[in-house]
C-alpha positions, 0 to 999 in steps of 0.5 A: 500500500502507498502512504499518500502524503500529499494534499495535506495542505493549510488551506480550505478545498476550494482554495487547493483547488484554484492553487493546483489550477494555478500550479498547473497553469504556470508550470505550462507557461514558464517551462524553464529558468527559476519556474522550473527549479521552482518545481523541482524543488531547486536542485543544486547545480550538480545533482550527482554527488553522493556521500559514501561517508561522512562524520556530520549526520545525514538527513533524508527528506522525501516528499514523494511518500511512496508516490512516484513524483516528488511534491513540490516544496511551497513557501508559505504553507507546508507539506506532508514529508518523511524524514530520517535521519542518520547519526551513528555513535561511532561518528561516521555515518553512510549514504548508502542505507542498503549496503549499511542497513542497521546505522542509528536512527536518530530520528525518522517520521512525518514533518510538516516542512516548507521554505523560509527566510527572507533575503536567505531565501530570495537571493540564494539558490540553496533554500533554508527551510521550516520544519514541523514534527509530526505524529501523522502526515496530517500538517494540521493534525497534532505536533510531535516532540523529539530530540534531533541532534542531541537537541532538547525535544520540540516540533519546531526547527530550522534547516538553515543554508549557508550559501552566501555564508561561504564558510558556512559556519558563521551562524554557529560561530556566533551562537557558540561564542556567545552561549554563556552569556544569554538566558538563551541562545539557540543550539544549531548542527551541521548536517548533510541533506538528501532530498528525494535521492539527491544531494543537496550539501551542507546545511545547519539544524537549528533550533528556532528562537521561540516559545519552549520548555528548553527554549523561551521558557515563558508561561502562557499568559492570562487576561488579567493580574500578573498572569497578564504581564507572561510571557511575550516575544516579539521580534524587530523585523520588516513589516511584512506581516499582517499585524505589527505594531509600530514604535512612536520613535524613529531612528537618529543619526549621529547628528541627532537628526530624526530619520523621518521617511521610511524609518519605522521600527516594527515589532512582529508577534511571535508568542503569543501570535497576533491571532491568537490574542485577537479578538478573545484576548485583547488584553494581551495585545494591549498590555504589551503594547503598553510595555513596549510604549513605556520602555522606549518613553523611559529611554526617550526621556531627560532622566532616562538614565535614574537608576530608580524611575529610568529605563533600568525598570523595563529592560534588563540592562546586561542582557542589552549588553550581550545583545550589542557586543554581539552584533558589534563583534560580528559587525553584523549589518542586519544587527538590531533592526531584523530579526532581533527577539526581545521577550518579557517574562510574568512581573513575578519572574521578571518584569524586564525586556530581555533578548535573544540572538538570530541571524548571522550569515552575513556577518564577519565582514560578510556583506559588499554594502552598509559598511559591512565589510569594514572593522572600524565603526559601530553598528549600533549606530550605522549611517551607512544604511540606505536612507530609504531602506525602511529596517533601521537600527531602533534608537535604544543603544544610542540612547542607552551609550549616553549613559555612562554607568551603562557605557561602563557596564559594557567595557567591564562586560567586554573585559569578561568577555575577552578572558572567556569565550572570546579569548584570541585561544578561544575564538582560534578553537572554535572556528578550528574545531568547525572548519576541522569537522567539515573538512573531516571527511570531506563534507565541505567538498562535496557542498561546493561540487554540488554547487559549484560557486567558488569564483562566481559572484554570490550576493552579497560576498565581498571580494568574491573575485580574489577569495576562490578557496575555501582555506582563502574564505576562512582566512578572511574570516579569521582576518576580519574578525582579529581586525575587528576585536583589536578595533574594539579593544581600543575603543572599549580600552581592554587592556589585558595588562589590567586584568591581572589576580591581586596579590594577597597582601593588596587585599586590605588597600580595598575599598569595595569590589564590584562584579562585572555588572557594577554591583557591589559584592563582599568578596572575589568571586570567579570572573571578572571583578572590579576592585576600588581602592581606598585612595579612588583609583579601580583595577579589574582582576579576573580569578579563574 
């Protein structure tokens, strides 16, 4: 008997109707070009490549379901598939599943999956996608949670793909470095796709920065008492969503001019989602309206900076801190202004705005426009951007930078963070350890055989006519990025000469010590701290 899989679509009998018409009627009209990758579910420039082995798992996605074609994948609804995938303990694993029939299953049944991504999706031949775990092959039907990859269960993941990311491990760089020092950051794989039989390269399997037991870990809200203040998220992001809402304020440039046309800062709904809080729960939808008017109030105002009445009792202050370091020292272009989550718990949690990270493929000097490939400026407040691109950085960095306690906050942070995980070691063992495990065996190889690019130009790589090897591509990497944290050593004054462990017979000199967060504590403690002086002068010292 045959598993159908197909018809499984999110939308009603007449509307399948009118889109298989519709289907049916381009796919006469336009035979060839992008229409007819469009229906082959794009397929790499060369369809031959085979993995033999391998030490990243394998992932088998087949749309066909026992069916003699394959569905077409869409983009704004889902399909039924089948996925597997392959991931033995011994860390090599095999294409072939006849001639290795009893390899470890990490995970095979049904998932709801179609494309995602929005310049990761148009401007790039390789199409990252949204999967959805499911019980049966019904995409409407009830989610399945499952560990993948070592990954805490959830039904909800990404297949991103790194094609204009030619070192294809920027995203997981970025969320490696900086997992310590967030509430969460997401976990990512790379893995090896086969899609109905053929391969399609490296890919990443990555956690989706939502709401989860082991992700954003918020409660359901209520309509009333402090159920009504938990949990939220909401992302910073084009408006191209049926409902957003829209910041009172708008960008500055260093000259304190507003940027007036085009320049709105819009907030998606991620959790919960806009249908779901209208119209049976309009309370949510006002309530957090209302915290994000009077955040940005409080940041707008002459005593922005109180520590009692200021911005202080709407965000969390160091996690807005991670969150600039982290868009800083990746140079990220897209920092701030897409796709940046920020998310409140219950006030009997935490009543404060915290964030989260997303989205780093074109970062580390890894864009030809917006200064994207320069080291010498902050992103935070980039002019470079195109005054009629309407995705602007909010105005709540600049403003919170005018605020010397926070100002120095960030420099005693950025201290930590240079005596942690982002040693000049730490950052060298890192990109190491990625570059080794998809050069292994051969991974990264058969990537670039099957899309054959290297010497061609990708939107938006720089320098894309003189980088034309991988080695070169990590090079460059490796280059921008030590370029970019000594540039930020000298504007934040790291020295690592003052991080240095006081000796024993200083300790009765001490007038206070103070953590990395500025607030006083009674004695040293591991990390980073910030001793005072009875005659005033401060040092900061790292115990290990």
């Amino acid at each position: 008997m045959k598993i159908n899989c197909k018809g499984n679509y999110e939308y009603c009998y007449w509307g399948a109707c009118f889109l298989r018409i519709a289907a049916m009627l381009f796919a006469f009209l336009y035979s060839t070009g992008i229409n007819a990758q469009y229906y082959e579910n794009y397929p790499p420039d060369n369809t031959k490549v085979k993995i033999n082995r391998t030490n990243l798992p394998i992932v088998f996605i087949d749309t066909k379901c026992g069916d003699d074609y394959p569905q077409t994948i869409e983009r704004y609804y889902r399909i039924a598939a089948r996925m597997k995938i392959i991931s033995n303990d011994d860390g090599i694993n095999y294409g072939d599943t006849i001639a290795h029939p009893n390899q470890q299953v990490d995970y095979e049944g049904w998932i709801g999956i179609k494309y995602r991504g929005n310049s990761s999706f148009n401007s790039s031949d390789k199409k990252p996608y949204s999967i959805k775990t499911l019980l049966t092959e019904d995409v409407d039907g009830e989610k399945q949670k499952v560990k993948i990859m070592g990954m805490p269960k959830d039904n909800d993941w990404v297949m991103l793909a790194p094609f204009a990311d030619r070192s294809m491990i920027r995203d997981v760089l970025m969320f490696q470095l900086a997992r310590p020092y967030f509430e969460y950051t997401p976990q990512a794989r790379h893995c090896e796709l086969i899609l109905d039989g053929v391969y399609y390269g490296v890919y990443v399997m990555a956690e989706r920065v939502r709401h989860g037991k082991h992700r954003l870990n918020l409660d359901k809200p209520g309509d009333d008492g402090d159920e009504l203040t938990g949990g939220y998220h909401l992302e910073i992001d084009r408006n191209d969503e049926d409902h957003v809402y829209t910041s009172k304020y708008h960008t500055r440039d260093e000259e304190g001019n507003e940027y007036l046309n085009n320049n709105n800062v819009y907030f998606q709904y991620k959790y919960p989602e806009y249908d779901d809080m209208v119209p049976e729960h309009e309370a949510q939808l006002e309530y957090i309206q209302r915290q994000i008017d009077k955040m940005e109030d409080a940041l707008a105002a002459d005593n922005f900076a109180d520590p009692d009445n200021g911005y202080r009792k709407y965000i969390d202050e160091l996690s807005f801190i991670d969150q600039q370091l982290s868009q800083e020292v990746s140079g990220n272009i897209d920092g701030y202004r897409l796709s940046t989550s920020i998310y409140k718990h219950r006030d009997s949690v935490d009543p404060r705005f915290k964030t989260a990270l997303w989205d780093f493929n074109i970062a580390f000097g890894n864009a030809d426009y917006y200064g994207g490939e320069r080291t010498d400026f902050w992103i935070y407040k980039n002019t470079y951007i195109d005054y009629n691109d309407n995705t602007k950085v909010p105005f709540w960095w600049a403003r919170l930078m005018e605020d010397h306690n926070y100002a120095n906050m960030l420099k005693s942070r950025w201290a930590q963070y240079r005596q942690e995980n982002y040693s000049d070691e730490h950052i060298e063992a890192t990109i190491d350890s990625l570059v080794n495990m998809l050069n292994a065996e051969g991974a990264q190889q058969r990537n670039y055989s099957a899309w054959q690019r290297w010497g061609e130009y990708i939107w938006p790589v720089p320098n894309w006519w003189s980088i034309d090897t991988y080695e070169k591509e990590i090079n460059n990497l490796r280059q921008w990025l030590s370029e970019r944290i000594a540039w930020m050593d000298k504007q934040l004054a790291y020295d690592p000469a003052d991080v240095i462990v006081v000796p024993r017979e200083e300790e009765t000199e001490l007038a206070a010590i103070y953590n990395a967060q500025g607030q006083q504590i009674p004695k040293l403690k591991k990390g980073l701290n910030i001793i005072k002086y009875k005659d005033g002068h401060t040092r900061k010292i790292f115990l290990k």
